[in-house]
C-alpha positions in Angstrom: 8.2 24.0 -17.1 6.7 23.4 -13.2 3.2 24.3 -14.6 3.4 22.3 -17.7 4.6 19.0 -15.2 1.5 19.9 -13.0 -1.0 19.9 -15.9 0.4 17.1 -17.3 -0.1 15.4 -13.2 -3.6 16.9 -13.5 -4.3 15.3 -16.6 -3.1 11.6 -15.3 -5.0 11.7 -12.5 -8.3 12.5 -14.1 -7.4 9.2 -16.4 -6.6 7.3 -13.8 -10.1 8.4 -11.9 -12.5 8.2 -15.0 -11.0 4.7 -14.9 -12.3 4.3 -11.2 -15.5 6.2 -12.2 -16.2 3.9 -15.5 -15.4 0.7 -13.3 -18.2 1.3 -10.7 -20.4 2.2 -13.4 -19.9 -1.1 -14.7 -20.3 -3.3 -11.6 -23.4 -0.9 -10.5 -25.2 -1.7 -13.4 -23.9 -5.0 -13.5 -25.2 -5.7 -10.0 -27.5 -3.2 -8.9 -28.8 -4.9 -6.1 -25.3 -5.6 -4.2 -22.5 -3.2 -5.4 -24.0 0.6 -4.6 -25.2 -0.5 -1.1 -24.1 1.8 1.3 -22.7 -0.7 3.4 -20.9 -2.4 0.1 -19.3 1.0 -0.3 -18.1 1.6 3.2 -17.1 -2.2 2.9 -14.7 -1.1 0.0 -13.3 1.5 1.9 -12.2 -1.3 4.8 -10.8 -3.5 2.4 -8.6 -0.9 0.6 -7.5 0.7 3.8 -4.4 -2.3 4.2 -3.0 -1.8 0.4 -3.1 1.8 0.9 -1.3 2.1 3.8 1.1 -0.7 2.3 1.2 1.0 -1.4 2.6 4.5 0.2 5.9 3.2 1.0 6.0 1.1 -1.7 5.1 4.3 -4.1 8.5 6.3 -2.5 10.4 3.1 -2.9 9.2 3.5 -7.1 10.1 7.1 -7.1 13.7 6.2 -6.1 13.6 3.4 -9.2 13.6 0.7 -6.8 11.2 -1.8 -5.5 10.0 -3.3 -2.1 9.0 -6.9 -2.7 9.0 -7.5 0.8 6.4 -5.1 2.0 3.1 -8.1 2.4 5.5 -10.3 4.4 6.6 -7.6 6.4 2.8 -6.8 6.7 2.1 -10.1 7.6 5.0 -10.5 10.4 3.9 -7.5 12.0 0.5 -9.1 12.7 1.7 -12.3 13.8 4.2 -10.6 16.3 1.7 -9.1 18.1 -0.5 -12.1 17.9 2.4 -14.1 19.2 3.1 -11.4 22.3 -0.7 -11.5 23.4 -1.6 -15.2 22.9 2.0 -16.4 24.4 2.9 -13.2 26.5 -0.6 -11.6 27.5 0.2 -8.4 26.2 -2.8 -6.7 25.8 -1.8 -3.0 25.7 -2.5 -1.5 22.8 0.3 1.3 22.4 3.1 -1.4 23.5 1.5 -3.7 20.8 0.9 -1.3 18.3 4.8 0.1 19.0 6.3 -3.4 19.0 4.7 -4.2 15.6 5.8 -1.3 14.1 9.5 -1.4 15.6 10.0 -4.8 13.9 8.5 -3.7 10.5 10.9 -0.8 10.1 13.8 -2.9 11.5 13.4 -5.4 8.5 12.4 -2.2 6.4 15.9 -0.7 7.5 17.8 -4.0 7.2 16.1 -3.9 3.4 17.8 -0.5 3.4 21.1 -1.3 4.3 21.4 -4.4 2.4 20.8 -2.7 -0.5 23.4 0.7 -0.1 26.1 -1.0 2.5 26.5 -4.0 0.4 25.8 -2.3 -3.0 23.3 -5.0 -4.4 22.7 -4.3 -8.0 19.0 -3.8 -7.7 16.4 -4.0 -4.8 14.8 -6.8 -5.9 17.7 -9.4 -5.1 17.4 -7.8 -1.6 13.6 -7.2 -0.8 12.9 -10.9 -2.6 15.0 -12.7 -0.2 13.9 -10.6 2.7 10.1 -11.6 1.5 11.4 -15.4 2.1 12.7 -14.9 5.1 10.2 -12.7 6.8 7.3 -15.2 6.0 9.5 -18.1 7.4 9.7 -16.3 10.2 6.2 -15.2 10.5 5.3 -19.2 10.1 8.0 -20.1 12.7 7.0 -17.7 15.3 3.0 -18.6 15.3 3.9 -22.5 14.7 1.8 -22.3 11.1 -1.1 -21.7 12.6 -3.8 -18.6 12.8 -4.1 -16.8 16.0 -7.2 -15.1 16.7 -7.6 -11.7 18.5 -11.3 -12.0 19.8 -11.6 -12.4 23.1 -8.2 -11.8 24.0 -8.7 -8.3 25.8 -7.5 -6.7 22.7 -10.3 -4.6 21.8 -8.9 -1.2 21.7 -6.0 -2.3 19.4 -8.9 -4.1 17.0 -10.7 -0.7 16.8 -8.3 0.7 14.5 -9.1 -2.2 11.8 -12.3 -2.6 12.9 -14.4 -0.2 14.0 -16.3 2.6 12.2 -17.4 6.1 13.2 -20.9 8.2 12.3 -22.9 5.3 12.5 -26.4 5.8 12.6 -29.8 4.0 13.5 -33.1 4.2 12.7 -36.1 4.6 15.0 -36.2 0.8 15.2 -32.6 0.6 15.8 -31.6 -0.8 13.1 -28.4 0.4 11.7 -29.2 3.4 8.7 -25.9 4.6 8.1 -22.6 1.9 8.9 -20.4 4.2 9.3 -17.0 5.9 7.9 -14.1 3.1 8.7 -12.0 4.0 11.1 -9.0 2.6 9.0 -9.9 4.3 6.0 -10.1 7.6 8.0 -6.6 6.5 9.4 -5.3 6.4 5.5 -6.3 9.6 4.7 -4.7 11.1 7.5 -1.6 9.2 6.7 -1.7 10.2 2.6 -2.1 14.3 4.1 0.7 13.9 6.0 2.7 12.0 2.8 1.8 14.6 -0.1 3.4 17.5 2.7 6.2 15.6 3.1 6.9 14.4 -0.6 5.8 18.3 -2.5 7.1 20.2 0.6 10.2 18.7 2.4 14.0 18.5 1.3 13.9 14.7 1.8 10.7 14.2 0.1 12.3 16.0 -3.0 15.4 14.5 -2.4 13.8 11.0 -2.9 12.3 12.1 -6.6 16.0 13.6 -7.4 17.6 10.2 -6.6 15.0 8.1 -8.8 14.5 10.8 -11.5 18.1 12.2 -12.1 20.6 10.1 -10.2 23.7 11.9 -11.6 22.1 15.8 -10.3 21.4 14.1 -7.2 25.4 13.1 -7.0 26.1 16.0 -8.1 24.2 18.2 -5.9 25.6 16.3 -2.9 22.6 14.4 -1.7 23.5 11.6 0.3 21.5 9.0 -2.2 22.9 6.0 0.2 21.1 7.6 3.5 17.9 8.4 1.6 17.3 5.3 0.2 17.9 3.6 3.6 15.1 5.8 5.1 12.9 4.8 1.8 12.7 1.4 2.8 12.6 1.7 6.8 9.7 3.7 5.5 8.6 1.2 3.5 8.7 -1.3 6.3 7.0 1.2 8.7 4.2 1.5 6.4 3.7 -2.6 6.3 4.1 -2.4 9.3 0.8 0.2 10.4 -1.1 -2.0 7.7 -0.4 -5.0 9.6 -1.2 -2.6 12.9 -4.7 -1.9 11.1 -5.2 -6.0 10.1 -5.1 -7.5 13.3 -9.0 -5.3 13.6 -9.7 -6.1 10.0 -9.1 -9.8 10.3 -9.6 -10.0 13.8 -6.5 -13.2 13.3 -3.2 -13.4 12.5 -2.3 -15.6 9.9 1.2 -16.1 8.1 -0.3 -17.0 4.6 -2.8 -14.2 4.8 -0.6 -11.9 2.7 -0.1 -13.6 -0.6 -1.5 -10.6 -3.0 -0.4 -7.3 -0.6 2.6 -7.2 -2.7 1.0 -7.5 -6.0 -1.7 -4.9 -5.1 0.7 -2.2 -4.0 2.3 -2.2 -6.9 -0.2 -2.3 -9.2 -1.8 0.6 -7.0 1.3 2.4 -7.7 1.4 1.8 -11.4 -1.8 2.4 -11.7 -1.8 5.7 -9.9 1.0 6.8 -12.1 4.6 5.9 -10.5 6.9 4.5 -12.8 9.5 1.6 -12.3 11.9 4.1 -13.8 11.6 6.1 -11.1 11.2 9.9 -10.2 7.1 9.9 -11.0 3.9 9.7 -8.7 2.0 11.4 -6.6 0.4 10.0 -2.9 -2.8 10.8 -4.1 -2.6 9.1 -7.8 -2.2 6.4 -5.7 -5.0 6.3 -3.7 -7.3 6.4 -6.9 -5.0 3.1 -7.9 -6.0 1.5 -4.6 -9.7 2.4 -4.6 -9.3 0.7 -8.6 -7.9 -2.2 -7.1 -10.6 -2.5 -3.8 -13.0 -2.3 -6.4 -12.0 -4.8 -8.8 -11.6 -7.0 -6.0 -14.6 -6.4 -4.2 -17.0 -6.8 -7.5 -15.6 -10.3 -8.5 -16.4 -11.1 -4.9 -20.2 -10.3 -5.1 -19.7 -11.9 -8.4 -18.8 -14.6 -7.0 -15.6 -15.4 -8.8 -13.0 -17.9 -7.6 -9.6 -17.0 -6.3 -8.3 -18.5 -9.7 -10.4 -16.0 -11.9 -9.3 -13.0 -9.6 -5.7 -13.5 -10.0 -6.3 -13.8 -13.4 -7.8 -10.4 -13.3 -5.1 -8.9 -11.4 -2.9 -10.2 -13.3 -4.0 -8.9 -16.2 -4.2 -5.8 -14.6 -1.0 -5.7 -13.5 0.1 -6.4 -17.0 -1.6 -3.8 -18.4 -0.6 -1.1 -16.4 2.8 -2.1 -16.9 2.0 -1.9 -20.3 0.6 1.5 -20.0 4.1 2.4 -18.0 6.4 1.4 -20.7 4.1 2.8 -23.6 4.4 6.2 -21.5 8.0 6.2 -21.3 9.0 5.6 -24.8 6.2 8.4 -25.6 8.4 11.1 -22.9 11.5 9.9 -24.3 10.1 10.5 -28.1 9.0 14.0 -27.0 12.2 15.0 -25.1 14.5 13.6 -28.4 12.5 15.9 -30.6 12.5 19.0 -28.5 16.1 18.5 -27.9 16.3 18.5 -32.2 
């Protein structure tokens, strides 16, 4: 039964990556001059690296059947925190920046947590969409509405992570032959190792597919479902919060209305990479591939040069569709299960 799930994983993923494949096909030929540049590429790799680091916690909030709508506010408030502690406070270490960012990411992560088990909230969403509200008030309140920018500001070695690139070469007239691997994308990769170990390998990490997949074996087997799904969403917000750690480099500001889509994106990354909204489904890496789809969409109506209405059209109608593609799937497993059970 384990090596028929695994094929069948196998199987999704290389769906999910012709997709990807078929996709740049389309915008290379489409635009042969812009999209397969080399720096165009390592350019998609920057812009994904924030909804990657965003749609992992999001994808173990999925497997549990929940939802973290709050995830691109938290992002968001984690920037504008440090921005507010170096513009008003002249912090300018990096590790006390970097740790008070990500403190008060998985503090509103773990208050996501708790709301949701202490006060048994019928569903996540009532939770995570008021926390959205209030998070982005607060992000607004704390920097006054207005964007604080990080150049200049003796905050270099922070910026690097969102920034800077490594391998970059240049040719005998200096010019620059080869931009470089981004640091941030090298940063997610890390970050998605360390995530399949600890979702294939670790009791919590199967513990967190047990509570979305089978709730009642999860009971029944005496995993404390209230505790794990606490830690899902501090991890959530701990996630936001290293992607707003790697966006004060890739903006080089902070800006409280500069996370309107992050939520959007991560779940469609998800989706796309093969989670479910019914919970107990996808893999770290599925949604990588359903990030890189969504950095690439983006990034070739950009060159395009389509407007911000047309793209949210597009991802709308992405999201949609993979949605689509999620229920279809479901009533197909439920079909199959109902007829092997006759």
């Amino acid at each position: 039964m384990k090596k028929k799930s695994s094929a069948k994983e196998l199987l999704q993923k290389l769906g999910t990556l012709m997709a990807l494949f078929i996709l740049v096909i389309i915008f290379c030929i489409t635009m042969p001059d812009k999209f397969p540049k080399i720096n165009n590429i390592m350019n998609i790799l920057k812009q994904a690296s924030i909804n990657c680091l965003i749609a992992s916690g999001m994808l173990c909030a999925l497997i549990t059947a929940g939802i973290d709508l709050s995830v691109g506010s938290n992002c968001v408030l984690c920037t504008c925190f440090i921005g507010v502690l170096v513009e008003r406070f002249g912090l300018t270490n990096p590790v006390v920046l970097a740790i008070a960012g990500l403190a008060i990411s998985t503090l509103c992560g773990t208050f996501n947590g708790l709301l949701l088990t202490r006060l048994d909230l019928p569903h996540p969403f009532v939770s995570t969409m008021g926390m959205k509200n209030v998070l982005l008030g607060t992000a607004l309140v704390i920097t006054g509405s207005k964007s604080i920018g990080f150049t200049g500001k003796g905050v270099d070695s922070l910026m690097w992570i969102g920034g800077a690139s490594l391998f970059q070469t240049r040719d005998a007239a200096g010019k620059v032959a080869f931009p470089g691997i981004p640091v941030s994308f090298i940063l997610v990769l890390v970050v998605y190792v360390i995530f399949d170990i600890f979702l294939k390998k670790s009791a919590l990490g199967r513990q967190i597919y047990c509570c979305g997949g089978n709730p009642e074996a999860a009971r029944l087997s005496g995993i404390p479902a209230k505790n794990v799904l606490t830690f899902v969403y501090a991890l959530s917000g701990f996630m936001a919060g290293m992607a707003g750690v790697v966006s004060v480099g890739r903006l080089a500001s902070a800006n409280a209305n500069s996370g309107a889509t992050y939520d959007n994106d991560a779940i469609a990354a998800c989706i796309v990479g093969g989670a479910s909204f019914t919970g107990g489904k996808g893999t770290i890496w599925g949604t990588l591939i359903g990030a890189m789809i969504m950095a690439v969409i983006r990034n070739g109506l950009n060159l395009m040069g389509a407007s911000n209405d047309v793209q949210y059209i597009v991802i709308g109608g992405v999201i949609i569709l993979a949605v689509t593609i999620d229920v279809v799937r479901n009533k197909m497993e439920a079909k199959a299960r109902k007829m092997a059970a006759v």
